[in-house]
C-alpha positions in Angstrom: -117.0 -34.3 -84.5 -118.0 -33.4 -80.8 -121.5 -34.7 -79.9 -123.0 -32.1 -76.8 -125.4 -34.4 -74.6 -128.3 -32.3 -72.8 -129.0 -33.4 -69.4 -132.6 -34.4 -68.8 -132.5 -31.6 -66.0 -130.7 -29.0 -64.4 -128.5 -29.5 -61.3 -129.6 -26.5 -59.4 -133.5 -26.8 -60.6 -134.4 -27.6 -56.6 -132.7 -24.3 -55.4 -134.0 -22.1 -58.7 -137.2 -22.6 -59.1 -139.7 -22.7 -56.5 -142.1 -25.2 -58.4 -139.8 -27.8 -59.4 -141.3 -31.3 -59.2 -139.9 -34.7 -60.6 -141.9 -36.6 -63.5 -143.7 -39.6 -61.6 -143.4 -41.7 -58.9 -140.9 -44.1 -61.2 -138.2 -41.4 -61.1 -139.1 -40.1 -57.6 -137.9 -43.9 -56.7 -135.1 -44.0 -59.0 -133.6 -40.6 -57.4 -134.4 -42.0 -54.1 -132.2 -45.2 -55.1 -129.2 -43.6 -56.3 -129.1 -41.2 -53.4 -128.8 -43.9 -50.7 -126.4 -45.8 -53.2 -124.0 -42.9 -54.4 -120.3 -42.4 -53.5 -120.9 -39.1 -53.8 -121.9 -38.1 -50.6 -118.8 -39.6 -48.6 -115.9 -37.8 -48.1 -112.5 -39.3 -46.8 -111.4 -37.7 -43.4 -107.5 -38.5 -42.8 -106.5 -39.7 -39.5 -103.1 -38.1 -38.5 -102.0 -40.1 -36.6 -101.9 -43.2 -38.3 -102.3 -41.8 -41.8 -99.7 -44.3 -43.1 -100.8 -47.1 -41.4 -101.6 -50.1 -43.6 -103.2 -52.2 -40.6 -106.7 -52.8 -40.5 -107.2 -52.2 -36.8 -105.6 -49.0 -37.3 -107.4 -47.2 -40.5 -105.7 -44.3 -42.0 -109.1 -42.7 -42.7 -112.7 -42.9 -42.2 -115.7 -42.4 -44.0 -118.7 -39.5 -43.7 -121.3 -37.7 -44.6 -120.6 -34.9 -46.6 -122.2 -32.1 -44.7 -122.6 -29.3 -47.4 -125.2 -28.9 -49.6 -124.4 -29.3 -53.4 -124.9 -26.0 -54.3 -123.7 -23.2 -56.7 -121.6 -20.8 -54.2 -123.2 -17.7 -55.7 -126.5 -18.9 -54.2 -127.2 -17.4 -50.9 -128.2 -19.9 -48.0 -130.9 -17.3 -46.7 -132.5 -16.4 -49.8 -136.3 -18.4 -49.7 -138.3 -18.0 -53.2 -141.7 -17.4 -52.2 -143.6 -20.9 -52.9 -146.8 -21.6 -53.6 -148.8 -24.3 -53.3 -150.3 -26.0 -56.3 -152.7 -28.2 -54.8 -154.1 -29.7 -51.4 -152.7 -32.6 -49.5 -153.6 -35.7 -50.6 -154.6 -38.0 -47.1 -152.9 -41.4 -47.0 -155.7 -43.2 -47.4 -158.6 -44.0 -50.5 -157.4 -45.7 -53.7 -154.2 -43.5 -53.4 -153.2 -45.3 -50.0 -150.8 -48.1 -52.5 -148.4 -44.7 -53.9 -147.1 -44.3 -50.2 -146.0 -47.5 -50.0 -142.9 -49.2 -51.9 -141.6 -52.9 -51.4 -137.4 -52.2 -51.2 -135.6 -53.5 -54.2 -131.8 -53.1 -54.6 -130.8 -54.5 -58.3 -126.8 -54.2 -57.2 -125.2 -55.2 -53.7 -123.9 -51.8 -52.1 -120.4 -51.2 -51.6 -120.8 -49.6 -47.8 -123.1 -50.8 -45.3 -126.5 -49.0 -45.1 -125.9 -47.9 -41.8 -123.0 -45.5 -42.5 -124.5 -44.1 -45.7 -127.7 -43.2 -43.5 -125.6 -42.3 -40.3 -126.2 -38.6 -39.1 -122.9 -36.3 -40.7 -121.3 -34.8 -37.4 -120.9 -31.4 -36.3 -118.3 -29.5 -37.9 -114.8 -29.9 -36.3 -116.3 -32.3 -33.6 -114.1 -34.6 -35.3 -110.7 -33.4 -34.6 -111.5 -31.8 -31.7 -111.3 -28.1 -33.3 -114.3 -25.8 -32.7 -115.0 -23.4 -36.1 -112.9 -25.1 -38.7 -114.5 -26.7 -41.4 -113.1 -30.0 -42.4 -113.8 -29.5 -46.1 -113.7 -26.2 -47.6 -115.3 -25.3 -51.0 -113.3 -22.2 -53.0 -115.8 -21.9 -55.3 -114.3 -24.1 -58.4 -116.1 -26.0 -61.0 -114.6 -27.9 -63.7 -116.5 -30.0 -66.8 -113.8 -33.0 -66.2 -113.8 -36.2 -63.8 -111.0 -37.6 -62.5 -111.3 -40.0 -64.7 -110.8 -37.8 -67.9 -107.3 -36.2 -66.1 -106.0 -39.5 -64.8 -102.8 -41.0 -66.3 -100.9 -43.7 -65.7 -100.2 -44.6 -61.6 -98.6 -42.8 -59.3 -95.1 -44.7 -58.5 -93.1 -43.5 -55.3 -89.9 -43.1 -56.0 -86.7 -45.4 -54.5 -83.3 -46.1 -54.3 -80.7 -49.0 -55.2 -78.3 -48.9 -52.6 -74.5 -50.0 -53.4 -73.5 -53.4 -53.4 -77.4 -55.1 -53.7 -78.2 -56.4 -56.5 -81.0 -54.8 -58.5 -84.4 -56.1 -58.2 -85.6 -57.5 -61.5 -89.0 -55.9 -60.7 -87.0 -52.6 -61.8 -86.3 -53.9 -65.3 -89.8 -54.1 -65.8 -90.7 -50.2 -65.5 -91.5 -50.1 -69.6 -94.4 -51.9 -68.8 -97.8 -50.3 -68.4 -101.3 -50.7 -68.8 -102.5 -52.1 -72.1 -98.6 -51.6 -73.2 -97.7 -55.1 -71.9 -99.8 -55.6 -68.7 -101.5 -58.0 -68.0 -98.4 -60.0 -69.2 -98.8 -62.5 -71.9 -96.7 -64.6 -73.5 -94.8 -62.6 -75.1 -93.6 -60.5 -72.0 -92.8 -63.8 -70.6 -90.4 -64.6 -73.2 -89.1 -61.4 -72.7 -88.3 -61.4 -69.5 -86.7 -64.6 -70.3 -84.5 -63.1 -72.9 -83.4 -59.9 -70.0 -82.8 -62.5 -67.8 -80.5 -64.6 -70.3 -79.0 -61.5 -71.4 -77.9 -60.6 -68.0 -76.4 -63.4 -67.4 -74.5 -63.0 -70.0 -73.4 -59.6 -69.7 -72.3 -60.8 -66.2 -70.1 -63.8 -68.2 -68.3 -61.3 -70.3 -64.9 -60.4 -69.1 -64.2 -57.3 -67.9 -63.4 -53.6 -69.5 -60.1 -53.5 -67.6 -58.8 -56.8 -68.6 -56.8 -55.9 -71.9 -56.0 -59.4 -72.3 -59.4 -60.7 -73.1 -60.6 -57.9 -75.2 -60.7 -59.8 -78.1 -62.9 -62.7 -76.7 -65.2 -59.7 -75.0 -65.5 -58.4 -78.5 -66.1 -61.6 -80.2 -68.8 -62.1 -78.0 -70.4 -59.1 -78.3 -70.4 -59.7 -82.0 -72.2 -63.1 -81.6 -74.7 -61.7 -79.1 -74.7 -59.0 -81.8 -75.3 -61.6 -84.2 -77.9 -63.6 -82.3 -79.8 -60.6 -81.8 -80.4 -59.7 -85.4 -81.2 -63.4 -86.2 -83.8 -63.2 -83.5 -85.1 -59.6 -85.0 -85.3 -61.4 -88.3 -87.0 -63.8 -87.3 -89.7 -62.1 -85.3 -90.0 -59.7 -88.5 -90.6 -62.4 -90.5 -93.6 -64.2 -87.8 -95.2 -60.7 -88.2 -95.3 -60.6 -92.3 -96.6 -63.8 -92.2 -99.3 -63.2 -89.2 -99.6 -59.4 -92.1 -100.4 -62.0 -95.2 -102.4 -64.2 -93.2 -104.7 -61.4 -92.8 -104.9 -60.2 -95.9 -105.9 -63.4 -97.1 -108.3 -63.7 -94.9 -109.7 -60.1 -95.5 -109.6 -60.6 -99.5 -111.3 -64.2 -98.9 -114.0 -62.3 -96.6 -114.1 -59.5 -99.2 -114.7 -62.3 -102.1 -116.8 -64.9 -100.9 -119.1 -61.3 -99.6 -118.9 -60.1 -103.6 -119.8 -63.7 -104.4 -122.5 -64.2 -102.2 -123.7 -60.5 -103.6 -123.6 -61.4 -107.0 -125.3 -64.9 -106.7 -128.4 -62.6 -104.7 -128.4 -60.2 -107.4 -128.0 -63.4 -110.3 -131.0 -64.9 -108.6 -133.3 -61.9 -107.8 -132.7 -60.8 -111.8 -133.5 -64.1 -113.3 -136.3 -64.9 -111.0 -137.5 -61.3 -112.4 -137.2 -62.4 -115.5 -139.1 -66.3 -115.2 -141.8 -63.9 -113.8 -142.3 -61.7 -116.4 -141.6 -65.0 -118.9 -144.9 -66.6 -117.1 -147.0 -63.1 -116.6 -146.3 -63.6 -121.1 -147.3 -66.7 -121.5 -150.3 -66.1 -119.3 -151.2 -63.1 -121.5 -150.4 -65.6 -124.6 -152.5 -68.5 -123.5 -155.3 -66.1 -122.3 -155.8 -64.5 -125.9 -155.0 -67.9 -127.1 -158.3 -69.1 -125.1 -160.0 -65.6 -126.1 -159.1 -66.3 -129.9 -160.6 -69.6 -129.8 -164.0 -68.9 -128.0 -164.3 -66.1 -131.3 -163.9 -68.9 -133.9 -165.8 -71.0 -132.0 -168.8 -68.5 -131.7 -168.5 -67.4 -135.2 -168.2 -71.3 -136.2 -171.4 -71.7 -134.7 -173.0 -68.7 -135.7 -172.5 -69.5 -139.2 -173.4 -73.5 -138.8 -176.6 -72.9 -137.2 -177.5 -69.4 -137.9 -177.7 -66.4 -135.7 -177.4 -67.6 -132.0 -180.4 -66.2 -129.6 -179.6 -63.4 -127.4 -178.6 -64.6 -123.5 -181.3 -64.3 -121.4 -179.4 -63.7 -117.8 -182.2 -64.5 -115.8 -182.8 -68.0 -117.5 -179.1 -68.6 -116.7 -179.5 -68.1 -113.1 -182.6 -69.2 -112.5 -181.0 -73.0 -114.3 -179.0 -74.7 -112.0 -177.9 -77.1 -115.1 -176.7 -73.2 -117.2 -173.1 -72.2 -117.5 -173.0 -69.9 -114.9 -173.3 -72.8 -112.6 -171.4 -75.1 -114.4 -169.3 -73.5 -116.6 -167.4 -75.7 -119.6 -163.5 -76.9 -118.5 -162.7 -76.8 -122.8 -163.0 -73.1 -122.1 -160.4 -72.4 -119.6 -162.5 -72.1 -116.2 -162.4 -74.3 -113.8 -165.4 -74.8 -111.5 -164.0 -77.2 -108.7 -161.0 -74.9 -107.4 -160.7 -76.3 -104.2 -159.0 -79.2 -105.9 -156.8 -77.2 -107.8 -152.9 -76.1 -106.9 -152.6 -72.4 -106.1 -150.6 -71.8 -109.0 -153.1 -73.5 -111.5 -155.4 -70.6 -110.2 -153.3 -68.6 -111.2 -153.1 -69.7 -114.7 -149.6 -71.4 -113.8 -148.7 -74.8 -114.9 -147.8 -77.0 -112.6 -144.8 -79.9 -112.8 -145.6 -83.1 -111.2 -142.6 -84.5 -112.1 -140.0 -82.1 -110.4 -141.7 -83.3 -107.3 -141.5 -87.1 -107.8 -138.4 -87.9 -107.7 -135.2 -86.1 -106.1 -133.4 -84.9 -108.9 -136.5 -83.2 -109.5 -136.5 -81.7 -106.3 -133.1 -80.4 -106.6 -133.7 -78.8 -109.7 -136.0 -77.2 -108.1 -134.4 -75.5 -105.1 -131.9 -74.5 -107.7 -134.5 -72.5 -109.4 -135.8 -71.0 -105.8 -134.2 -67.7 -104.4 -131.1 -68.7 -101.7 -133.3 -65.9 -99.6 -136.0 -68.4 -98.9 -133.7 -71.0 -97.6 -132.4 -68.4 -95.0 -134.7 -68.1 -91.9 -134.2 -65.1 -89.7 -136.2 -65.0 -86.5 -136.6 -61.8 -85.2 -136.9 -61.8 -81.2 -140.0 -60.6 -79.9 -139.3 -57.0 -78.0 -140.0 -57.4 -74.2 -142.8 -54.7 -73.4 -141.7 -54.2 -69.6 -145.4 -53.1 -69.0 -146.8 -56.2 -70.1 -144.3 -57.9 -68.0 -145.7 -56.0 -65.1 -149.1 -56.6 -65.9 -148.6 -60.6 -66.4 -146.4 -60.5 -62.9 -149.3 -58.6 -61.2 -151.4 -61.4 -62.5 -149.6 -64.3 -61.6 -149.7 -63.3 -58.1 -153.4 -62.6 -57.6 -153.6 -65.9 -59.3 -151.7 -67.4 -56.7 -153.3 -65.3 -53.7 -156.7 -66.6 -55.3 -155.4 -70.1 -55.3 -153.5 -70.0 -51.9 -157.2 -68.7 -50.9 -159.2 -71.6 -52.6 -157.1 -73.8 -50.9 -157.7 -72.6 -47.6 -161.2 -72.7 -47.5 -163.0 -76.1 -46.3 -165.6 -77.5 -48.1 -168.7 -78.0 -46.5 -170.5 -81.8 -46.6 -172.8 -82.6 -48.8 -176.3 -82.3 -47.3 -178.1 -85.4 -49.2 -174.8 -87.6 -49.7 -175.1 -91.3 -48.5 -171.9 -93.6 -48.7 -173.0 -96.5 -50.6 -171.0 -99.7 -48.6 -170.1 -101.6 -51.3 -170.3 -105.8 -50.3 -167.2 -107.5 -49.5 -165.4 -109.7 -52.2 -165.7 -113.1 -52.0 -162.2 -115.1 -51.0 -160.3 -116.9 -53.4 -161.8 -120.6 -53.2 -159.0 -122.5 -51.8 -157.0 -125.0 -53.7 -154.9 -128.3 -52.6 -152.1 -129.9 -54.3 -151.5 -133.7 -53.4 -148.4 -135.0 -53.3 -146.6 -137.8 -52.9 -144.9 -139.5 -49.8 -141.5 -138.7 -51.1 -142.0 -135.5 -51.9 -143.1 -134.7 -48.5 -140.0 -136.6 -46.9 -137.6 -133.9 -49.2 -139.2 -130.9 -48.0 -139.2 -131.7 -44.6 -135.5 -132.4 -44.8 -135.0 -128.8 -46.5 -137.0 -127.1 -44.0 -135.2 -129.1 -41.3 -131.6 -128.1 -43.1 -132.9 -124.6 -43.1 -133.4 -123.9 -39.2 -130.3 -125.5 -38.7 -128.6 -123.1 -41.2 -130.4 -120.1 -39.7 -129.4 -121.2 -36.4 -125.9 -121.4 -37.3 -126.1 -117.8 -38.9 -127.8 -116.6 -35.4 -124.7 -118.0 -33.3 -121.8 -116.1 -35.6 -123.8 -112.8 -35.1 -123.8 -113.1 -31.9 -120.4 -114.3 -31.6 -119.3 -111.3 -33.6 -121.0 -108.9 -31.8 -119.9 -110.0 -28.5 -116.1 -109.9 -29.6 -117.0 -106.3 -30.7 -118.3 -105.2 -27.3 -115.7 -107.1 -25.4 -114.4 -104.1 -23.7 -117.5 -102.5 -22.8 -118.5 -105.6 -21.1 -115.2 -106.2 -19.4 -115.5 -102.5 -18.0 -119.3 -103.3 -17.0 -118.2 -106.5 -14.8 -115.0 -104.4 -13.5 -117.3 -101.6 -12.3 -119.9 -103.6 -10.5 -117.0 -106.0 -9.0 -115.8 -102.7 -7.4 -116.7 -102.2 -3.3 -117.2 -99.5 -1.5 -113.7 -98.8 -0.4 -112.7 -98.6 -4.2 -115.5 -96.5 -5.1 -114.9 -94.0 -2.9 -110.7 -94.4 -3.6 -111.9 -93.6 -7.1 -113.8 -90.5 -6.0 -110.9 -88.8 -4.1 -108.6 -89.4 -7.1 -111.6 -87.1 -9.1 -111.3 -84.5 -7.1 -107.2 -84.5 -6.7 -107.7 -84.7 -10.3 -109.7 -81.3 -10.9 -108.4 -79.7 -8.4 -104.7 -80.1 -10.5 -106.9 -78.9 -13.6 -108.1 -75.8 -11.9 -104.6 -74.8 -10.2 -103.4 -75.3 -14.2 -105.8 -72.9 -15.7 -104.8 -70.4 -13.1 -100.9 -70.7 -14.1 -101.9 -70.4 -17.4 -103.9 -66.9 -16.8 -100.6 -66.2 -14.8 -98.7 -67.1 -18.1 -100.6 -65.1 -20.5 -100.9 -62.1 -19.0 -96.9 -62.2 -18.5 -96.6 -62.9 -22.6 -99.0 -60.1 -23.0 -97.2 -57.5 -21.2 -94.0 -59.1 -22.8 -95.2 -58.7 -26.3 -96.3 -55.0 -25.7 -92.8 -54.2 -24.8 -91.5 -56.1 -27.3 -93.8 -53.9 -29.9 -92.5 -50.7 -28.7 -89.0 -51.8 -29.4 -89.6 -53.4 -32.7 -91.8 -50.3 -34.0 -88.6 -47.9 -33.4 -86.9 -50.4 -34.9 -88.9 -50.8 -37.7 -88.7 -47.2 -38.3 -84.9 -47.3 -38.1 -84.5 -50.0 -40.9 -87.5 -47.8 -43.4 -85.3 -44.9 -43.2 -82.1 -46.6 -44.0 -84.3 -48.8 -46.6 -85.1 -45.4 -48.0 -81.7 -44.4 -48.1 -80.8 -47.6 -50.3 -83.3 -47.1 -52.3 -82.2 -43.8 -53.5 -78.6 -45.1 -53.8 -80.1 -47.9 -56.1 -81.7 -45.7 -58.2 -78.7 -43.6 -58.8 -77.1 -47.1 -59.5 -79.8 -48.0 -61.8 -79.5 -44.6 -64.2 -76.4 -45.1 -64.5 -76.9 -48.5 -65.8 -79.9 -47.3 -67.9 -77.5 -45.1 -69.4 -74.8 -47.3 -69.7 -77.6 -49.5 -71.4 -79.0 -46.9 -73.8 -75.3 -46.2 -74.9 -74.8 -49.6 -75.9 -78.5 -49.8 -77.6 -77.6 -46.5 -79.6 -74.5 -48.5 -80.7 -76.4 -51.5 -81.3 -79.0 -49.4 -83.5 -75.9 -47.6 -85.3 -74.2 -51.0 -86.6 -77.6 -52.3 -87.4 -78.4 -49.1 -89.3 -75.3 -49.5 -91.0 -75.4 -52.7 -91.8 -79.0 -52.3 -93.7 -77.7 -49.6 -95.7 -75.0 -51.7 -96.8 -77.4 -54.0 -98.2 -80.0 -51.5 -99.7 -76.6 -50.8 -101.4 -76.0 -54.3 -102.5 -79.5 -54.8 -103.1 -79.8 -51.3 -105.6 -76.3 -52.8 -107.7 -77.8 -55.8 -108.2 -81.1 -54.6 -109.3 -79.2 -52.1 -111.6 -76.8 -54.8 -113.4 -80.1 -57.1 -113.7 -82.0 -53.7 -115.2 -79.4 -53.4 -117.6 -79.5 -56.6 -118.8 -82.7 -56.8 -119.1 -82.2 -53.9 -121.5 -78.9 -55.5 -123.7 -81.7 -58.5 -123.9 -84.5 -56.8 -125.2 -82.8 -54.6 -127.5 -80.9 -58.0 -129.1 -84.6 -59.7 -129.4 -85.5 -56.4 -131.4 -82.7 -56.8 -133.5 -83.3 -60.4 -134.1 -86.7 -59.8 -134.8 -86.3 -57.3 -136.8 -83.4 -59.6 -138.8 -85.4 -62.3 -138.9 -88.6 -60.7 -140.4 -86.4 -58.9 -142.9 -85.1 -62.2 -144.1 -88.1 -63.9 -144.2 -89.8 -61.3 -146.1 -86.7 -61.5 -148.8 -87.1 -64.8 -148.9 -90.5 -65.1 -149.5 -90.3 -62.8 -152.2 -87.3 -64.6 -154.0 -89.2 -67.6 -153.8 -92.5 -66.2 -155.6 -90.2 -64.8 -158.5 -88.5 -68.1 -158.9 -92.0 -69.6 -158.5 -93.2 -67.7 -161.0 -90.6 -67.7 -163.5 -90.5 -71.6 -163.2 -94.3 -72.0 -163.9 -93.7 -69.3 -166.9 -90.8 -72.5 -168.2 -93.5 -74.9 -167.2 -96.2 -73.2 -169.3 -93.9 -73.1 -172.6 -92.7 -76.7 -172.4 -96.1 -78.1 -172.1 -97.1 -75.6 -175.3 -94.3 -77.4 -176.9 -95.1 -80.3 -176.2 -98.6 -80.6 -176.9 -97.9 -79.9 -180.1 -95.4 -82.2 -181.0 -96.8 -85.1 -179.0 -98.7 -87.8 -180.5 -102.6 -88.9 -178.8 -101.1 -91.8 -177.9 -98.2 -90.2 -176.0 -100.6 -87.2 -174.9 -103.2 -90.5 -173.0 -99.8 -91.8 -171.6 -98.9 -88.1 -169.9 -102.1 -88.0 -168.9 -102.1 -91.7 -167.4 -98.8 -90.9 -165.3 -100.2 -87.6 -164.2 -103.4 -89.2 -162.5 -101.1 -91.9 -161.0 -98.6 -89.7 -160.0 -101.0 -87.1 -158.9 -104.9 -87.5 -158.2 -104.8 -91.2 -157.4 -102.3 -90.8 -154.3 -103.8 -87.4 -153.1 -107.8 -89.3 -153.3 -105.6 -92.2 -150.9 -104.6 -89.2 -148.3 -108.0 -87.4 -148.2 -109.3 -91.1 -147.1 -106.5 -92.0 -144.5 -107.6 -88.2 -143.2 -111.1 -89.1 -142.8 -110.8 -92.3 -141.2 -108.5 -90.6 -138.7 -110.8 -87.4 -138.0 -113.5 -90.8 -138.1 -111.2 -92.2 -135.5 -110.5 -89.3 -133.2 -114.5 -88.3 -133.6 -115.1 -91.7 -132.0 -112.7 -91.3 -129.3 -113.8 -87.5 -128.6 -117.4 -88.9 -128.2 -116.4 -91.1 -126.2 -114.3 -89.3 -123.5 -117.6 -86.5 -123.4 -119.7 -89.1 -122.6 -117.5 -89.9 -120.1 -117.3 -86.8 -118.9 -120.8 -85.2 -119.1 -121.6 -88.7 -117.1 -119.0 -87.4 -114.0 -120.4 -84.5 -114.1 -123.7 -85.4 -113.7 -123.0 -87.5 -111.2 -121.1 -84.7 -109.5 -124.6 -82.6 -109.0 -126.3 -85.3 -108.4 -124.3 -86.4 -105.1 -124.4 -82.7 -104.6 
């Protein structure tokens, strides 16, 4: 949807109405600014004679004043709206005096020099020389778009390949624009690469004429072909992996956001829910505390009778009463400045999590992750408290600057008080022996002979430095008169040569000057010559180069046919094979159906076979053992019953224990690996 912006004023207010005034002295400045820093104003005058020139001595334009005013053309230059004045002239002087004066501040280096945006705009057609001709003319045509709405991409001058030169590679790269490959990466570097490998090889292959070596030429193209498609490959399969990178990172973004969301929302809820748990149990323990004062109160009014009525003013007027000092058994607490917020809030309070650092994990856990997150707002600048504190800074310093400057008078009644001189050190004497005074006079004796020595070599040195300067000295004093005045002629043979040399070389220059000037002339024509025959190539070039273009976008069509053909052929392949691999999925299901469908069947028939044999054996079963009881004897009938319990409940009592000392045994063992581990978990948080 469009969004229409509304100026903050008109353009044409100044001409239209005859009381149109700016907001403040702010935008009076601001308006002032942008006028002596605008473009706007300056118009391009061609000079015709070197319009083409590229040389800086030799501009192909200048830059002026433009001399019309901006107005709409409909507007008449004579017409005058009658004014009026609104109020009287305000005299440059007063407590007004500081709004006529402004200290010049430019945020932004200008991009012409003052002096020709505030140079005078000339006359019109003093210029060119021709009297009554405007140099810009308006027709009276407005348009709501900027250049830089209608501009496209770069203008490019046409040109020519002329035959027989090669082509310029810069003319393979015409595909690239703006933002489309420019600036060039590395990617267009390796494509430039591959251009350039390709035309070498296109310049390898033998030729169309040669019917000899068609088949190597095609067997080439085929691997080229071949290499091609490998490459394509390849660079399609970089970009579904750079595809699923993405992704990944997008659902990973998309996840760890839900996860973060639904940990916030996990927390806010359940610390909801501890609050209301705690507002309960404060309502709990406070009827709690109200239900025991009301058996205690009753206790007592039974015990000892009726209790007297409370007599307020007694209360207060005892400093000893419970309103003073009210009893801790019944829930108040009189020294609360010794008490933990929360306890005055009727909240019990947990040393221990606070004691030790398991503690104190447990309970961050139990805080809100939005505590642990500190966001510091910045403070917003309030530009006219900025002005404010600048203004003061700098009476500050003027007052300081002032304080400074001003000299302190003496002190009327100050005396110096001479304080009294400390006393020397008391001196001090060390005696020593005879032999020690023998050592140190042979030290300091072995000194002045070593800093003797060291004297000597620096002088040494230093003479052997100067050597020259003192052999020049001597030479110059040993000189007589005769020499010294031999030595003056040669000085003046000697300038006088220097002088005739500069001459010649005036002589010599102005010769080269006129020289090169001629010289110009020639090479200019010639110059001009060579453009117009480069020109001339360059057109033939370009012929040359469409028809390679379109000897190029021939073999790309052809290219883009075989590839096309090729992919269809395997979308073929690749729909056969997923048909055969369809179908057998379906043979396969369809023979697990039947084999289900078998194998329940027999199953079933099975099952019920077995229950009738089942049942008609324990029916045979039933009748023996009627027979038999009969016929048996009670000593027989204790012998059946003997084998049955050994055959029967003995053995089974022996496999329900073996089962529980295994399910004894595995209980152990499972008891064991929990402990184990619970214990590596709890370590795990732990070092958490």
């Amino acid at each position: 949807m469009a969004v229409r912006a509304h100026p903050a004023t008109r353009s044409f207010d100044f001409a239209y109405d005859p009381v149109y005034t700016l907001s403040s002295e702010r935008d009076q400045a601001r308006v002032r600014l942008m006028a002596q820093t605008t473009m706007k104003t300056l118009v391009k005058v061609p000079h015709y004679a070197t319009m083409f020139s590229s040389l800086p001595h030799r501009p192909a334009y200048s830059l002026r004043l433009e001399a019309r005013i901006p107005q709409p053309a409909l507007l008449m230059m004579a017409h005058r709206p009658g004014r009026e004045t609104m109020c009287g002239n305000e005299e440059v002087r007063g407590r007004s005096r500081y709004r006529f004066f402004q200290r010049p501040h430019i945020p932004f280096l200008l991009s012409h020099p003052v002096e020709l945006i505030l140079q005078q705009p000339r006359a019109v057609g003093e210029e060119h020389g021709v009297a009554g001709i405007p140099a810009v003319r308006s027709v009276s045509v407005q348009t709501d778009f900027r250049d830089s709405e209608t501009q496209t991409e770069p203008f490019s001058p046409p040109y020519t390949v002329p035959p027989g030169v090669p082509m310029p590679e810069i003319l393979t790269l015409t595909a690239l624009t703006h933002e489309r490959g420019l600036p060039a990466g590395l990617a267009e570097v390796e494509m430039i690469e591959r251009l350039r490998a390709r035309r070498a090889w296109e310049e390898s292959l033998p030729s169309l004429h040669d019917a000899e070596r068609r088949d190597e030429r095609r067997r080439l193209m085929e691997e080229a072909e071949r290499r091609e498609w490998a490459f394509r490959e390849r660079e399609i399969h970089l970009l579904q992996e750079e595809r699923v990178r993405v992704l990944e990172e997008l659902l990973w973004r998309r996840e760890h956001g839900r996860a973060n969301a639904i940990a916030a929302q996990v927390d806010v809820k359940r610390h909801a829910e501890e609050e209301l748990r705690r507002e309960a149990q404060d309502v709990i323990r406070r009827q709690h505390l109200r239900s025991v004062r009301k058996l205690v109160a009753r206790w007592v009014r039974v015990v000892e009778g009726a209790a007297p009525s409370r007599d307020v003013i007694h209360d207060y007027t005892d400093p000893a009463s419970r309103a003073f000092a009210p009893l801790t058994r019944l829930g108040q607490f009189t020294k609360t400045q010794h008490v933990h917020p929360m306890e005055k809030q009727g909240r019990p309070v947990q040393p221990q999590l606070l004691n030790s650092y398991h503690g104190l994990l447990e309970l961050e856990s139990c805080l809100p992750a939005s505590l642990f997150s500190v966001r510091v707002s910045q403070p917003k600048m309030d530009p006219r408290a900025a002005r404010q504190m600048a203004v003061m800074d700098e009476a500050y310093k003027a007052l300081r600057e002032h304080r400074e400057m001003q000299v302190s008078p003496p002190l009327r009644f100050q005396e110096q008080v001479e304080k009294p001189e400390p006393r020397p050190p008391t001196p001090t004497t060390h005696t020593s022996s005879q032999e020690e005074d023998k050592r140190e006079l042979a030290a300091i004796f072995l000194q002045k002979l070593l800093r003797g020595r060291s004297t000597q070599n620096e002088m040494f040195e230093q003479k052997e430095l100067r050597l020259e300067l003192i052999r020049e000295v001597r030479s110059t004093h040993a000189l007589q008169g005769a020499e010294q005045a031999a030595l003056r002629a040669t000085k003046q043979a000697t300038l006088a040569l220097q002088r005739q040399h500069a001459v010649h070389q005036n002589q010599v220059e102005e010769r080269s000057s006129a020289l090169s000037a001629c010289e110009g002339s020639a090479l200019s024509h010639l110059l001009l010559h060579t453009a117009q025959e480069l020109e001339r190539l360059q057109v033939e070039r370009r012929l040359h180069a469409a028809c390679l273009l379109a000897e190029r976008r021939r073999r790309r069509r052809e290219a883009t046919e075989g590839g096309r053909r090729q992919h269809e052929e395997r979308a073929r392949r690749e729909h056969d094979e997923v048909f055969k691999q369809v179908v057998g999925v379906h043979q396969a299901t369809v023979d697990e159906f039947l084999e289900s469908v078998l194998l329940n069947a027999m199953e079933s028939t099975s099952e019920a076979q077995a229950r009738l044999e089942v049942q008609i054996l324990t029916e045979q079963l039933d009748e023996m053992s009627r027979e038999t009881q009969h016929s048996l004897t009670p000593d027989q009938a204790q012998e059946v019953v003997a084998e049955l319990v050994h055959g029967f409940l003995i053995p089974e009592t022996q496999r329900r224990e073996v089962r529980e000392k295994v399910k004894a045994a595995q209980r152990r063992h499972l008891a064991a690996a929990r402990g184990v581990v619970l214990a590596a978990a709890r370590s795990t948080k732990q070092s958490e």
